[in-house]
C-alpha positions in Angstrom: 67.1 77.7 -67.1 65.3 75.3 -64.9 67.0 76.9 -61.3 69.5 79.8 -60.9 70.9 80.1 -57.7 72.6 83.1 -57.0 74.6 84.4 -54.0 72.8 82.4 -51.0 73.9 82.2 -47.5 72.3 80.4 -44.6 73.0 79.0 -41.5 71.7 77.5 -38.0 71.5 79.7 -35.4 74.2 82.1 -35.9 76.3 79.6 -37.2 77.0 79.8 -40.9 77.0 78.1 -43.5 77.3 79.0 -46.8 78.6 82.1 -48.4 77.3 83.5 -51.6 76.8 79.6 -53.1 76.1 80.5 -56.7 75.3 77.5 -59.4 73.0 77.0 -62.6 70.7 73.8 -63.4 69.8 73.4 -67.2 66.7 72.3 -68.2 67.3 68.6 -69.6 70.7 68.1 -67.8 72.5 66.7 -64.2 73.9 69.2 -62.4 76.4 67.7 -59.4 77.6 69.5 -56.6 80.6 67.5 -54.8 82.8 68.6 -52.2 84.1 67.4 -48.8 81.8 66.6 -45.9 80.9 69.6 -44.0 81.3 71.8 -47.1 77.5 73.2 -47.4 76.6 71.1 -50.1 73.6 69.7 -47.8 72.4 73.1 -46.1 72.5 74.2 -50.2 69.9 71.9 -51.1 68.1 72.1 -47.6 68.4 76.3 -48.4 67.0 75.9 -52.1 63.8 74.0 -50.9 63.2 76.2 -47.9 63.6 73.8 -44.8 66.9 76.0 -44.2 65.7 79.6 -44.2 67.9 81.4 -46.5 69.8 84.7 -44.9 70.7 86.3 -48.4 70.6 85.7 -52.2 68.3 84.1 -54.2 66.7 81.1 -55.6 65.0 81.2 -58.8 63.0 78.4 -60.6 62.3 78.6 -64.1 62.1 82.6 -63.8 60.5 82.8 -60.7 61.8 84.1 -57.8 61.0 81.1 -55.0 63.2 82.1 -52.3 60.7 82.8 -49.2 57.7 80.4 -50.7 57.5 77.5 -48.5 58.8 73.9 -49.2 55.0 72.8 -50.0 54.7 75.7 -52.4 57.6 74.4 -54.0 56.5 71.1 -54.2 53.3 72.1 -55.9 55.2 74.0 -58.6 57.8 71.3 -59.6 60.3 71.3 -56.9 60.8 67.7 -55.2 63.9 66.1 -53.0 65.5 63.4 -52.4 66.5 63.3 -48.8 70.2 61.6 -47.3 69.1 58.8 -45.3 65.9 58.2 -47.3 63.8 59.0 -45.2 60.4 56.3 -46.2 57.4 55.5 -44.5 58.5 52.2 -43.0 55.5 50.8 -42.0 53.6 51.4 -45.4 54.0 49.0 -48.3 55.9 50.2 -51.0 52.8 51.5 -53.2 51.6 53.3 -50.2 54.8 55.5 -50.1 54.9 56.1 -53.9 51.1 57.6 -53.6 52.2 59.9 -50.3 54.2 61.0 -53.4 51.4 62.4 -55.1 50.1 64.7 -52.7 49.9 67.8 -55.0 46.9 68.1 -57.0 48.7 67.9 -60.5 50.1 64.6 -59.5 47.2 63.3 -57.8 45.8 63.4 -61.5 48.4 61.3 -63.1 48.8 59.0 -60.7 48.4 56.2 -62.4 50.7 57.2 -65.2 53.0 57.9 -62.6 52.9 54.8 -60.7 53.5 53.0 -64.3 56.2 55.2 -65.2 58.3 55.1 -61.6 57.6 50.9 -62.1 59.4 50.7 -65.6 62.3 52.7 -63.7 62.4 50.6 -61.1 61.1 47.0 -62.0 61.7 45.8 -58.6 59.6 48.4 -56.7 56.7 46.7 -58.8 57.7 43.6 -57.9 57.7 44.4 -54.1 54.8 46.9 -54.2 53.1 45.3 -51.3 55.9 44.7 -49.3 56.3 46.4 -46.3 59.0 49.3 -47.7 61.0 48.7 -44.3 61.7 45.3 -45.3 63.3 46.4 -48.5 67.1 46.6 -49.1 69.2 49.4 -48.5 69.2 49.7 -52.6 65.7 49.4 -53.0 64.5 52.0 -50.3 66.9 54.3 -52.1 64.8 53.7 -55.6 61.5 53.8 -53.6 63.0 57.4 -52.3 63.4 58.6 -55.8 60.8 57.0 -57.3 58.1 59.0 -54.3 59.6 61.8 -55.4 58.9 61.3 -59.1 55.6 60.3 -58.3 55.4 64.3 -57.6 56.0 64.8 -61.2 59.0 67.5 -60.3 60.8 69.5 -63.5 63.6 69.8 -61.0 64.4 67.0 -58.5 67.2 67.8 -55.9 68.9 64.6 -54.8 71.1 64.2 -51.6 73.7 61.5 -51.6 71.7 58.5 -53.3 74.7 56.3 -53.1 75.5 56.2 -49.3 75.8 52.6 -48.1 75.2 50.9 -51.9 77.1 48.2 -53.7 78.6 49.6 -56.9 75.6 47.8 -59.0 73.3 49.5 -57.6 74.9 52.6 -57.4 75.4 52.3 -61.6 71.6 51.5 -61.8 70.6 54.2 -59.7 72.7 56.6 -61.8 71.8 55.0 -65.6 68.0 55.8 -64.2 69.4 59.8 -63.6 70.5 59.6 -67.4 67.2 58.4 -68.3 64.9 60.6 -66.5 67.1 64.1 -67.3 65.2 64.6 -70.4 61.9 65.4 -68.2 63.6 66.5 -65.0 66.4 68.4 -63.9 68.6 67.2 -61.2 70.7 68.6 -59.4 72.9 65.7 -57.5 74.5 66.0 -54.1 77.3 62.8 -54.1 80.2 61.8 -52.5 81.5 59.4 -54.6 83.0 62.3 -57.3 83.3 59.8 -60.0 79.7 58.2 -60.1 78.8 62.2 -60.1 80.7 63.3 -62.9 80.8 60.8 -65.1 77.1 61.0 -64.6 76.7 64.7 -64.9 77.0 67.2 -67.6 77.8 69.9 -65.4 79.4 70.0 -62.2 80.3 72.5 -59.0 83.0 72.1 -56.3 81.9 73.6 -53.0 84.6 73.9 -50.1 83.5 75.7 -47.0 80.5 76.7 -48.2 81.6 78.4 -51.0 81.5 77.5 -55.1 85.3 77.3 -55.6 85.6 75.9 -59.2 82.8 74.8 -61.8 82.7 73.9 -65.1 81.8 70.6 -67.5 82.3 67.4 -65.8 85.0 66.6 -68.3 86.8 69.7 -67.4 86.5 68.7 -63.6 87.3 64.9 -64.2 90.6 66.4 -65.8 91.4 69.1 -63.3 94.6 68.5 -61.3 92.5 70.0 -58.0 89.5 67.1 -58.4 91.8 64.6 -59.1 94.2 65.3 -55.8 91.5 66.3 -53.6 88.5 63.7 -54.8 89.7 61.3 -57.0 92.8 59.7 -55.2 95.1 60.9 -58.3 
């Protein structure tokens, strides 16, 4: 099992957030967590990679138990994310972000097979590799986003609403590249839009006020009278 999370709460201050969020990520597989805004679904990822100090519970990754190592730790043992908003080095070309992405010392290594592989994912990133990444459109700093993160070389790449503010093409080219990249890494995928997520995903999680309230295969969920009402406009 590439990440097991079991029972995790966390918060901000004394606020909380999530209450005993539980959810499995198969190796080789999309996992998708959907829910309303304000549900947890955020603090869950923020709480898995340890910028959100988790109160209880635990986070394990591939049989290890990672739940007080720090995010860098993480990062250096296969652990990347995707961040809402983005979150690139505007002021750096494009090919300067995607080698901030190889910080680690494993990735440092490959970095030129990584940097040919992220390319082939995303054509237009090599065709725009010495552009200025701020320059770039709201679809293409989402696939320089991803692609940084891949530079990493993760086995498990957490991913925070990647289709916030896209056109429905890119949103479908984002996702295909999620199909083709499952085989190496594991995501687990943080969306809004419900459909995109579950027609992408093989398994899926509902989380309503910060709690797992319903899970199963996205087929299941695409059919269940709850997703359909609540998420799907059916």
């Amino acid at each position: 099992m590439a990440l097991v999370v079991d029972g995790l709460t966390s918060g901000y201050g004394k606020l909380q957030v999530l209450f005993g969020v539980s959810f499995k990520a198969e190796e080789r597989s999309i996992t998708a967590l959907i829910g309303p805004n304000g549900a947890g679904k955020t603090t869950t990822l923020n709480s898995i990679m340890g910028i959100v100090r988790a109160w209880s519970g635990s986070v394990m990754y591939r049989g290890a138990d990672i739940t007080r190592i720090p995010p860098y730790r993480k990062v250096e043992m296969g652990l990347a994310m995707v961040p809402e908003g983005r979150r690139i080095f505007v002021n750096m070309s494009v090919e300067e972000n995607l080698i901030m992405g190889a910080y680690v010392k494993r990735a440092r290594e490959k970095l030129d097979d990584s940097l040919d592989y992220v390319y082939s994912l995303f054509p237009r990133l090599r065709e725009r590799k010495r552009q200025k990444a701020g320059t770039l459109s709201g679809g293409e700093q989402q696939m320089l986003a991803i692609a940084r993160a891949l530079v990493s070389r993760p086995h498990v790449l957490l991913i925070d609403e990647p289709s916030a503010g896209l056109a429905p093409k890119i949103v479908a080219d984002i996702f295909g590249v999620f199909k083709q990249i499952k085989s190496d890494t594991a995501i687990v995928l943080v969306e809004q839009n419900v459909a995109a997520a579950l027609e992408t995903a093989d398994y899926g999680y509902v989380i309503e006020n910060g709690r797992v309230v319903m899970s199963g295969t996205s087929e299941e969920l695409l059919r269940s009278n709850h997703v359909k009402r609540a998420y799907l406009g059916v």
